[in-house]
C-alpha positions in Angstrom: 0.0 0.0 0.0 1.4 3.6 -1.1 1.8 5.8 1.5 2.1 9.9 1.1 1.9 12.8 3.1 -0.1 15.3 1.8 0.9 19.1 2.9 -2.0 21.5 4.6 -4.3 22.2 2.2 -2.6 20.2 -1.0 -3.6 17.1 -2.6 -2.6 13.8 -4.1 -3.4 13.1 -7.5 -3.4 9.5 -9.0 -3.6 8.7 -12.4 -4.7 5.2 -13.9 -6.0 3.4 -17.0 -9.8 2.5 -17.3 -9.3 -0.6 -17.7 -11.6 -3.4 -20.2 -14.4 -3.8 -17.8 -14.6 -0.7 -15.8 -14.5 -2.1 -12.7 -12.5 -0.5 -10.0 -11.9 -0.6 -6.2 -9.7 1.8 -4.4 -9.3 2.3 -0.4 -7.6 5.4 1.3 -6.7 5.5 4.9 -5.6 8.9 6.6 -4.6 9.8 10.5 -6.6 13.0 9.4 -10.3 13.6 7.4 -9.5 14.0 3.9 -11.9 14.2 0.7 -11.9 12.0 -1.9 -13.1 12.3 -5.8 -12.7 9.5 -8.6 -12.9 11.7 -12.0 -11.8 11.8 -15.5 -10.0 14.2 -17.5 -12.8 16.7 -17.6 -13.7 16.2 -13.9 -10.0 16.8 -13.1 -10.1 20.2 -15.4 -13.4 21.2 -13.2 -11.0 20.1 -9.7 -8.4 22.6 -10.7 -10.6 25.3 -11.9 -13.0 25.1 -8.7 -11.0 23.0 -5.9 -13.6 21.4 -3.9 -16.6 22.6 -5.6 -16.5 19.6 -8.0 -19.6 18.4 -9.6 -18.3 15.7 -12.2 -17.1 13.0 -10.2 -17.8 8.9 -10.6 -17.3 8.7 -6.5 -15.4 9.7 -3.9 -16.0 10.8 -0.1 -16.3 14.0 1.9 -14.2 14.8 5.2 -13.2 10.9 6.1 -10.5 9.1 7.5 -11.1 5.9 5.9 -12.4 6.0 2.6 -13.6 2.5 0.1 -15.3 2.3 -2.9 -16.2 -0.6 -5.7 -17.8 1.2 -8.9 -17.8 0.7 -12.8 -16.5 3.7 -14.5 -18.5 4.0 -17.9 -15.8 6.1 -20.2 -12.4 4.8 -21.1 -9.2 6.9 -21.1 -7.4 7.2 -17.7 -9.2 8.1 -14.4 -8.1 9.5 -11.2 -8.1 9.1 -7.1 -7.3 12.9 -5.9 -6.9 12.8 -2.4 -7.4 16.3 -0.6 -6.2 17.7 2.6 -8.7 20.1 3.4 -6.8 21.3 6.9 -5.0 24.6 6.7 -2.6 23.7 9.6 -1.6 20.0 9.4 -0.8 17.4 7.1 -2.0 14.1 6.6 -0.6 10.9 6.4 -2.4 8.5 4.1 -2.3 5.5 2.9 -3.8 3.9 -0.2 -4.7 1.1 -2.6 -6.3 1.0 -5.9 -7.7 -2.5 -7.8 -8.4 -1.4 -11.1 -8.8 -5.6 -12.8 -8.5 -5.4 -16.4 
């Protein structure tokens, strides 16, 4: 399992390959909340452009320290796990695993 540490208000961005099926799993673990968003090219665009504020996302999860997901992604192309920091003062330690089965 990865592991990072993700400065005060930064994230961790993930890139992968959509693979044959769609079918992926992915778990995060953090000693602090952090946010979580699963998005495509487009939804990453939207992440820069707005930071949190992110309405095109396949999953993901608000403000947790442990954070797991199965879904089917319905686009090919890559995808991405962004993990967020949302703490001003602190970072985070986090952990995390992706099973993206082809």
């Amino acid at each position: 399992m990865p592991v990072a540490l993700i400065p005060p208000n930064k994230h961790l961005k993930i890139k992968y390959r959509v693979p044959r099926n769609g079918l992926v799993e992915y778990s995060v673990e953090a000693d602090r909340p952090v946010t979580t968003f699963i998005v495509d090219d487009e939804g990453l665009k939207e992440f820069y452009g707005r930071g949190d504020e992110v309405h095109s996302y396949y999953g993901g999860f608000p403000n947790r320290r442990w954070h797991h997901e199965q879904l089917t992604l319905e686009f090919k192309g890559s995808w991405y796990l962004v993990i967020v920091n949302d703490d001003d003062k602190h970072p985070v330690a986090v952990s995390y695993n992706v099973d993206a089965r082809a």
